[in-house]
C-alpha positions as semicolon CSV with decimal commas, in nm:
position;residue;x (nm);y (nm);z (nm)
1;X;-0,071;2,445;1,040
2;X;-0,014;2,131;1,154
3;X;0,051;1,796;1,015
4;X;0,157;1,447;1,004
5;X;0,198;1,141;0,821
6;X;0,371;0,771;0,880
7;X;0,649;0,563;0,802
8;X;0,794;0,212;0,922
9;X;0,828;0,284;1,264
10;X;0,590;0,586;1,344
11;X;0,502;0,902;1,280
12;X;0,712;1,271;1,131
13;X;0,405;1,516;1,298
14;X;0,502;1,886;1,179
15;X;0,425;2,207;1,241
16;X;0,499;2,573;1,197
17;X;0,834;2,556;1,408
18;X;0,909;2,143;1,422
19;X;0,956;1,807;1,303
20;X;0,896;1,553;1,523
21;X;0,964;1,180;1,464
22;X;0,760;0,990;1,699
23;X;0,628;0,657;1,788
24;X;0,281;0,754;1,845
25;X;0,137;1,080;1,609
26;X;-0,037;1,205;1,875
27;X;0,043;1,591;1,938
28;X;0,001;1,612;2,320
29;X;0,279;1,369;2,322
30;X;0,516;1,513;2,082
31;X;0,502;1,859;2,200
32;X;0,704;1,706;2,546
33;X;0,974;1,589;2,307
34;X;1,304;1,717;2,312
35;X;1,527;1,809;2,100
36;X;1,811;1,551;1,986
37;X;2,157;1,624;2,174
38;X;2,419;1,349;2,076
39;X;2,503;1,218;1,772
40;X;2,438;0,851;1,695
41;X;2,557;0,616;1,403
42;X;2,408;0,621;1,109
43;X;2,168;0,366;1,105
44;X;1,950;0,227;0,839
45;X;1,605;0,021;1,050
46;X;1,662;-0,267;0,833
47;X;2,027;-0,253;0,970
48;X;1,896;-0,245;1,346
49;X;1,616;-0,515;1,360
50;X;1,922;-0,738;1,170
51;X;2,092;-0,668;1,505
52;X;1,804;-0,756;1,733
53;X;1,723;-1,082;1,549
54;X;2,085;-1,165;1,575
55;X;2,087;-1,114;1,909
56;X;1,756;-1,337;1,998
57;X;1,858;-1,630;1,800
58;X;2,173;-1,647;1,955
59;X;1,988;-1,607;2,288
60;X;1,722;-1,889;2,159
61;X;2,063;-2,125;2,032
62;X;2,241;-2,090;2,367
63;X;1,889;-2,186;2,567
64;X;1,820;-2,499;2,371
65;X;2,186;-2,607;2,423
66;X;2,153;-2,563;2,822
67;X;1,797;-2,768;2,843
68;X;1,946;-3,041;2,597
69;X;2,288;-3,121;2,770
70;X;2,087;-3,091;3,143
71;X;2,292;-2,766;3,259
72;X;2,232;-2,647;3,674
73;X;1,999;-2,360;3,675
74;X;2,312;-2,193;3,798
75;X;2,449;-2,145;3,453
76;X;2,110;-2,054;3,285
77;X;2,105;-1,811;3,546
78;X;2,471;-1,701;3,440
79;X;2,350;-1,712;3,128
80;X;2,098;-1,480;3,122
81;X;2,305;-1,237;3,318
82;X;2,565;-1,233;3,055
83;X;2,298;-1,168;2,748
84;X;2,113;-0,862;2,972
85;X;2,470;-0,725;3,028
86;X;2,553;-0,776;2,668
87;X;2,216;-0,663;2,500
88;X;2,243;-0,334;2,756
89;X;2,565;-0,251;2,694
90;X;2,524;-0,330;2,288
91;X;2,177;-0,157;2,212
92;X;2,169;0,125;2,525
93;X;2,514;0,207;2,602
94;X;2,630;0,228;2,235
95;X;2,268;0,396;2,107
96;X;2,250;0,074;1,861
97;X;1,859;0,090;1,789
98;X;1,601;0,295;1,655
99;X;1,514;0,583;1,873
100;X;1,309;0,859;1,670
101;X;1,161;1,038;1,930
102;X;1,301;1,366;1,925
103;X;1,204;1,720;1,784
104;X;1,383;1,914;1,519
105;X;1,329;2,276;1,454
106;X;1,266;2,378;1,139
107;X;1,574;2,602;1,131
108;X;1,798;2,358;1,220
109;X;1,709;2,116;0,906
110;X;2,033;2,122;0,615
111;X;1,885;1,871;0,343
112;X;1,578;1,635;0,344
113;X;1,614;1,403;0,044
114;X;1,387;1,150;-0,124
115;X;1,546;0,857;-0,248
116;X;1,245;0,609;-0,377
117;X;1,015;0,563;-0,058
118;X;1,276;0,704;0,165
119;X;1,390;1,000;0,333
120;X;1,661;1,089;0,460
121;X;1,718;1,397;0,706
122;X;2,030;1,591;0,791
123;X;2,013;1,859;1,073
124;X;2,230;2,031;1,328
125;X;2,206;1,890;1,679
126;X;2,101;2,075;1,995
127;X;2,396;2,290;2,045
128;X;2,488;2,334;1,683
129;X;2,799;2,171;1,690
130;X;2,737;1,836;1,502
131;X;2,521;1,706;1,238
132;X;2,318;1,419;1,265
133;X;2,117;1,222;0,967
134;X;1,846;0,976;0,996
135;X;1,756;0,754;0,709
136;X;1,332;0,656;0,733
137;X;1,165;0,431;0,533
138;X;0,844;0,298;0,381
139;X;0,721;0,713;0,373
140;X;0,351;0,761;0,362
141;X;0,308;0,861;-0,032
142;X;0,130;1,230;0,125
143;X;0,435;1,269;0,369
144;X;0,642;1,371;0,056
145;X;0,361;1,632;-0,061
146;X;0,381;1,787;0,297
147;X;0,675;1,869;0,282
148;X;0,705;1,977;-0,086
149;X;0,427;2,224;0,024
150;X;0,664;2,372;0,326
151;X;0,945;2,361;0,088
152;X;1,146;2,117;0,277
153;X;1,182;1,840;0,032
154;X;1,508;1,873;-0,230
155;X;1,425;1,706;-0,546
């Protein structure tokens, strides 16, 4: 049987074998997932969008300062250059951002917890060496009765 339901920043779809956490809920597109390899930081969304905003105002600050004090394009140029490098190496290089689009097998799952409107879900990476959690908010109130039906929820 297959289901899904929503929270902040996408979908959990589920199924006799999976969880997926996906952008999109739509099952031809999480059955390509794979499953998640390397552990990242715990990371609370709130936490990660602080990041991003910090990161654009900063960005916005540095801009107005060029165009009032009549910098060369040459530094604005230098400029951006320095924030790409900066943003890539910060949010890609070290996995700072929200990236739930993986598969987890049923199997591999140690704890899902509620806590209020949140969940948060422990499993056993790809090769079984290392445990990862993820922390999702703003839960669909039916997502929690899913899972209390596959007996996957801990009280």
């Amino acid at each position: 049987m297959k289901d899904f339901f929503k929270y902040r920043f996408g979908y959990i779809n589920i199924d006799d074998e999976n969880l997926y956490l996906n952008e999109t809920g739509n099952w031809s597109y999480v059955e390509k997932l794979k499953e998640k390899k390397k552990t990242s930081p715990i990371q609370r969304p709130a936490t990660t969008i602080i990041y991003k905003l910090t990161y654009l105002l900063s960005l916005i600050t540095i801009v107005v300062f060029l165009a009032l004090y009549n910098s060369s394009f040459i530094n604005g140029i230098i400029v951006f250059f320095v924030y790409a490098s900066i943003y890539y190496f910060i949010f890609e290089h070290l996995n700072i951002k929200i990236d739930y689009n993986y598969k987890i097998p049923l199997h591999k799952i140690n704890s899902i917890t509620q806590k209020g409107n949140t969940l948060e879900i422990n499993f056993l990476l790809k090769h079984n060496t290392q445990t990862q959690t993820f922390i999702l908010d703003k839960i669909e109130p039916r997502g929690f009765d899913i899972l209390r039906q596959r007996r996957l929820l801990e009280s």
